[in-house]
C-alpha positions as a printed Julia matrix, in Angstrom:
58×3 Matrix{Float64}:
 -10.34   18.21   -0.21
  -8.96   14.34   -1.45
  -6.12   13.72   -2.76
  -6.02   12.34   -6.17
  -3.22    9.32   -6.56
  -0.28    9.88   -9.08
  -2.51    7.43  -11.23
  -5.36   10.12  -11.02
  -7.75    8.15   -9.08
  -9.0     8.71   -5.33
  -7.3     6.26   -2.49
  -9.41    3.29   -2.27
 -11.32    3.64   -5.6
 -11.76    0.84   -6.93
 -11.84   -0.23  -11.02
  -8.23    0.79  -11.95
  -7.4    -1.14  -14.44
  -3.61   -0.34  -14.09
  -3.13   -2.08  -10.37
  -3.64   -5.64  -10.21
  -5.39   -5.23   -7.01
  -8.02   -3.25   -9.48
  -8.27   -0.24   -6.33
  -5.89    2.61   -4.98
  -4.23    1.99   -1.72
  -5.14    4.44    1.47
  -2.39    6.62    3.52
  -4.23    3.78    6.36
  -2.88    0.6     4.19
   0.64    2.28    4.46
   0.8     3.25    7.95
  -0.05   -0.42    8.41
   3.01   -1.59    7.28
   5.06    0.73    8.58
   4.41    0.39   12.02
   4.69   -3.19   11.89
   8.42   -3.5    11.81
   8.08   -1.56   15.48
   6.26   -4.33   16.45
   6.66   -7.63   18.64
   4.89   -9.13   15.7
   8.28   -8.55   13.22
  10.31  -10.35   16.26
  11.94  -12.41   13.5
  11.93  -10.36   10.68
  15.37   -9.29   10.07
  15.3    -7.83    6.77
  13.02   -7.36    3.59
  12.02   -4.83    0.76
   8.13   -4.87    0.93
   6.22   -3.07   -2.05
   2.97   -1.75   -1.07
   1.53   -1.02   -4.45
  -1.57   -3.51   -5.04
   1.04   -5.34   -7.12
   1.59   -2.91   -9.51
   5.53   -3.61   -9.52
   7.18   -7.17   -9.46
């Protein structure tokens, strides 16, 4: 079973003419950035509002 996107298209299709990106991000693409500020890699990081939506807001 998949699970269709709020925009009706499969994660990680690609052609959507809505997202700038042109695809659908993955549950994978998301975990990605949410484990990240866990890591030694976000040592300075100290704040921010991240949008991971392929650009789709500004």
């Amino acid at each position: 079973m998949s699970e269709r996107s709020e925009l009706g298209h499969e994660p990680g299709e690609r052609g959507h003419p809505r997202v700038p990106l042109r695809r659908v991000g993955r549950a994978d693409m998301v975990a990605e950035l949410v484990r990240f500020p866990a890591s030694d890699a976000s040592a300075y990081l100290t704040g921010a509002e991240i949008a991971v939506d392929g650009g789709l807001t500004t």
